[in-house]
N, C-alpha and C positions, 0 to 999 in steps of 0.2 A: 777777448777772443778765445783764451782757455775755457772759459765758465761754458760759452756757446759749444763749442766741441762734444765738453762733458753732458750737456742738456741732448744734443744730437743722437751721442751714441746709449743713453741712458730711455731714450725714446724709442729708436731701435730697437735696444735691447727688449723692452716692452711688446712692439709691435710684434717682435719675433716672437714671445716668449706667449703672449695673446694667440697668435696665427694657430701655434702649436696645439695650444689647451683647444680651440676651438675644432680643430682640424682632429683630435682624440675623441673628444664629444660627438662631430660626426660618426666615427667609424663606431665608438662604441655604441651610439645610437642603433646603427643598422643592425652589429651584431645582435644587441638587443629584441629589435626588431624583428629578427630572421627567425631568434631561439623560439620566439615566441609563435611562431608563424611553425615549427619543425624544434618539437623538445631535443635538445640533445639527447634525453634520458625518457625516450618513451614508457608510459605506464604499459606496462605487461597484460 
């Protein structure tokens, strides 16, 4: 019953920790996306 518990919340913690990376990849993505679309540092 212990072994089950720890397999649960070590899965979780996975899911969570996946969601996360996944969910930064998006945003970093767009930012990416935007700079490219609008330099931050226009050439002169």
């Amino acid at each position: 019953m212990a072994h089950r518990h720890l397999v649960i919340a070590y899965v979780i913690t996975w899911v969570i920790q996946l969601g996360y990376l996944g969910w930064v990849g998006m945003k970093w993505a767009a930012v990416r996306k935007d700079e490219q679309r609008t330099p931050a540092y226009p050439e002169k």
